[in-house]
Each structure stands twice: as structure tokens, then as C-alpha cells.
N, C-alpha and C positions, 0 to 999 in steps of 0.2 A: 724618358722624360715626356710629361703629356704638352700636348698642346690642344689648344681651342681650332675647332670644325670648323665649317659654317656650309649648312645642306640646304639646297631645295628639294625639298622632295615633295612627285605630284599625288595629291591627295581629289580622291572623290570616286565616283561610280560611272556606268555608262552613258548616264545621262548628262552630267554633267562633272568638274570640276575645277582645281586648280593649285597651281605651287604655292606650300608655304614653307617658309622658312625656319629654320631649327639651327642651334648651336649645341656645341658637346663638346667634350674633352676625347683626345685620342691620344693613344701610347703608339711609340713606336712597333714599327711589324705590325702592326692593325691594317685592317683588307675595309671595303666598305660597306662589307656585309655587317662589320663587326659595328661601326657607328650608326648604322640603320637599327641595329639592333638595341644600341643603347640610348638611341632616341622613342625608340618604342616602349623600352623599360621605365624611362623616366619624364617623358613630356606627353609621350602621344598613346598611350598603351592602344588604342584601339587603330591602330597601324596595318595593314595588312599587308604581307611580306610573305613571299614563296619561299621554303628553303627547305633541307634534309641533310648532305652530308658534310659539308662545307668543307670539303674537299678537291671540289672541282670535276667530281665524277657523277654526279646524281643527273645535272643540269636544270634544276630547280630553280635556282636564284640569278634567272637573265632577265637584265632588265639593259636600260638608255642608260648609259653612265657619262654624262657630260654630250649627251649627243651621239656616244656610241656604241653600237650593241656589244654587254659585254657579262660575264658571270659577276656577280655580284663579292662570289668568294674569294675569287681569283684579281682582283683588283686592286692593287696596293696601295694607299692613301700616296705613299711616298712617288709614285708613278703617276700621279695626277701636279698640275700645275697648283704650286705651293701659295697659300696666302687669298686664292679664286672659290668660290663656293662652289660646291661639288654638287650636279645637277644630276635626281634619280629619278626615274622616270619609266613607266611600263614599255612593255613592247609594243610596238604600234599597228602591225600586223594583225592583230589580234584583238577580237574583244575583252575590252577592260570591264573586270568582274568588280574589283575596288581594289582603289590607290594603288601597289604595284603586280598586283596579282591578275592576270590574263585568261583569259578560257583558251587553255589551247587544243581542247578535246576535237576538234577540227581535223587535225595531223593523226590521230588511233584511229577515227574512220577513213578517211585518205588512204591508211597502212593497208587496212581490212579489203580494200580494192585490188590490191597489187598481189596477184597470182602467187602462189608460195613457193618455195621451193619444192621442184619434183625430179630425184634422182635417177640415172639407168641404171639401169639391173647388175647389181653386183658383176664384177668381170673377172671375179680370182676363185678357186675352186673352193677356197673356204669362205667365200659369202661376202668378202671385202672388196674394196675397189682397190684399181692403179691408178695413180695421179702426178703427173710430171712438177714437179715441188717450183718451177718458176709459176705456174698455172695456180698451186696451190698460194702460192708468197701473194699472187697480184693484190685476193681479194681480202686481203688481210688488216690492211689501210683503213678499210671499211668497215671493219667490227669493231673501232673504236670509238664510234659513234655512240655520245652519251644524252644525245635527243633534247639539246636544250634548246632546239628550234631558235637559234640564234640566226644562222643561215637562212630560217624561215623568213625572220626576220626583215632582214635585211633587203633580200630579192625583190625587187620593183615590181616583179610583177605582181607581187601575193602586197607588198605596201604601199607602194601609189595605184594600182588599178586593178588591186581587191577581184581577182583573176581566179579566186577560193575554188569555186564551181569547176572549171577548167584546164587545171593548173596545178597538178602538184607540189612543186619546189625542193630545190635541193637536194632538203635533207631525204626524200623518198627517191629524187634521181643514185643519190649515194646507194640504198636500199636496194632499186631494181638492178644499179649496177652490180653490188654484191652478189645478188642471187643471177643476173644473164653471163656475170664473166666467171661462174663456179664453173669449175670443170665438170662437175655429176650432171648439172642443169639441164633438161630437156625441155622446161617451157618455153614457151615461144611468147614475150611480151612487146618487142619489137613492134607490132601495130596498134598494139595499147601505148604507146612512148609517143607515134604519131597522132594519131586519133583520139583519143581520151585525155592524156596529160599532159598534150600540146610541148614537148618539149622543142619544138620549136620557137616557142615565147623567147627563150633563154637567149639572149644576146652576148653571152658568155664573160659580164662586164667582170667576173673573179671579186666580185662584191663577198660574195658567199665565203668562199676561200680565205681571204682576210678575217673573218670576224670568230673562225674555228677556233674553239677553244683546244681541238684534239689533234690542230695543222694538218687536216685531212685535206690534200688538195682536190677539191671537190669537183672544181672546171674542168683541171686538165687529166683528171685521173679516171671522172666517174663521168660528167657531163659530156666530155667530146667526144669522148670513145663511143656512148651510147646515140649521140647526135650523128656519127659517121654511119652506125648500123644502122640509122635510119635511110638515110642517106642512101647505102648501099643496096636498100631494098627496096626502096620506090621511088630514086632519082635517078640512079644511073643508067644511063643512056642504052647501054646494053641489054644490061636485065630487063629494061622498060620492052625495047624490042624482041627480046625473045617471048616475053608474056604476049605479046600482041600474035610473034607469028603462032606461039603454041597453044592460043585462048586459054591462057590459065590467067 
């Protein structure tokens, strides 16, 4: 059975804009992809809307969904407070290209920074490796990352104080953790973690963690592990001392 909407949704460019308001009909089982979609069909055609698989797998379609960051696809109408206008809104993070589409080319150069994976020399006499499968399970968590920079989103440091330069955020901590807890991994990015991408910033609020569309525990899985190996390598008391008396 349908019933009537009622959307704001923010309209305009980087220079300027602002919410206007829109009405529609919805069926049940409709996400808010689907009434963004059909206010675009019928009130607004020149609308601008991200999207691809509407699945929940692309990560295309993140936007502010009543104030929070959220896939557009994956959003239920029915899981929003019933009878309240439904507020859409770009990612804030991010430069807004127009109305809810974002430039978020920022995060593929960000990537392009981050050392790649570099494997040891085959260990088995046919050219394969050995890999203890608790080692192989860890970083597993992490290749489910579908880069809707929602996490990006979210993290204060890259939205209230615009840390871009700086600061990589989350979703590339997720990333470096992937490739430093590989078992094959031989690079060394541990002093890129402290010096370049400052993950120090990170005050570990699990902001990020919350907003996963893929429930990748991002803090406790990818961030603190990687914050301890810093840690390990240029705070601890010990190590500090042995570098001094061995001038390394």
C-alpha cells in the first residue's frame, strides 16, 4: 500500500545552496534510494544522485540520511521515524560537486601513497608459500571493504578540521592494516603510520565503526593494532634505550 513522503533534500553546488522540499508516494519495502529516485523522475529531473548497484556493494550512494551517514540503498523508509520528513544530504567531508554527489577523488590519491603490497620469496619448493590460516583468517575482515567512504565521512578529523593533507582516515588505516598484518608482507610502513598519516590524530571515538555498512570493526580490529606498532617502535622505553646506546 503506498503512502505519501515528505523529503528534504539539499540541492545546489559548491558555492552555494540549500534544502528544498519534495513530496512522493512510497510502497512498501522501498529504501531511500528508491524515493530520491522518484523525485528525480517526476519533480526534479535535474537531480544529481550517485549510484550503481543498489545493492549495498558498490558504495556509491552515501549520503547524510536524517543527519546520518548512511548508504542510500540500504536505508529502509520503514526504519526511519514515520510521519517526519526524511532529510538527504551530501557527505560533508567532501567537496560537493552538486546536490548529493561529492568529489571524493581525494581517497584514490591518498591510496596511491600507501606502499603496496610486497611478498617474501616463495617458501615451498614448488613456488608457493606457507601460511598459518589464524594469520591468513585475521586480514580477511578487511577485504570487505566496499569504499563508500562513509568512515571517511564521519572521522572528525578529515570533518570538523579538514586534516585532508595530513591525515588519512579510516578507511586507508583499514587498508594499511590489510597489507602490514598479511603474513607474505615485507614492507615496512610503520613510520609512514607515524610521520605522514599522523595516525596519531585518531582518538579512537569508534565513530567510524558505527557507520560500516560492511560491520568492519575498524577501531578495534585495524586502528589499535596499527597504533600499538607504533607505539612499539618509537615509544617504548626500551627500544628507545637500546637505539640510543646502539646509535641506530
Amino acid at each position: 500500500m503506498s503512502k505519501k513522503v515528505s523529503l528534504r533534500i539539499w540541492r545546489g553546488d559548491k558555492d552555494s545552496g540549500e534544502f528544498k522540499s519534495y513530496e512522493t508516494e512510497a510502497d512498501d519495502g522501498m529504501v531511500v534510494l528508491d524515493v530520491v529516485h522518484q523525485v528525480q523522475a517526476t519533480q526534479a529531473p535535474d537531480l544529481a544522485v550517485r549510484w550503481n548497484c543498489k545493492a549495498g556493494k558498490c558504495g556509491s550512494c552515501s549520503a547524510e540520511i536524517n543527519g546520518m551517514p548512511r548508504l542510500m540503498c540500504m536505508t529502509r523508509l520503514s526504519d526511519l521515524p514515520e510521519g517526519e520528513p526524511i532529510t538527504v544530504e551530501p557527505m560533508m567531508a567532501f567537496p560537493i560537486i552538486k546536490d548529493l554527489v561529492t568529489d571524493v577523488s581525494w581517497n584514490f590519491r591518498v591510496k596511491q601513497t600507501i606502499k603496496p603490497f610486497k611478498p617474501r620469496p616463495p617458501d615451498a619448493p614448488d613456488g608457493t608459500w606457507r601460511m598459518d590460516q589464524r594469520d591468513v583468517d585475521r586480514v580477511q575482515e578487511f577485504r570487505k571493504c566496499i569504499e563508500c567512504f562513509l568512515c571517511q565521512n564521519v572521522c572528525h578529523v578529515l570533518r570538523d578540521h579538514a586534516k585532508h593533507e595530513t591525515f588519512i582516515g579510516p578507511r586507508f588505516f583499514v587498508h594499511t592494516a590489510a597489507l602490514e598484518m598479511h603474513p607474505l608482507d615485507t614492507e615496512d610502513r610503520v613510520p609512514a603510520l607515524k610521520d605522514d598519516y599522523n595516525l596519531g590524530y585518531c582518538n579512537i571515538t569508534k565513530c567510524c565503526t558505527k557507520v560500516c555498512p560492511e560491520s568492519i570493526t575498524i577501531t578495534d580490529n585495524a586502528i589499535i593494532p596499527l597504533k600499538e606498532r607504533v607505539v612499539d617502535r618509537f615509544y617504548d622505553p626500551v627500544r628507545r634505550l637500546f637505539r640510543v646506546l646502539s646509535g641506530s
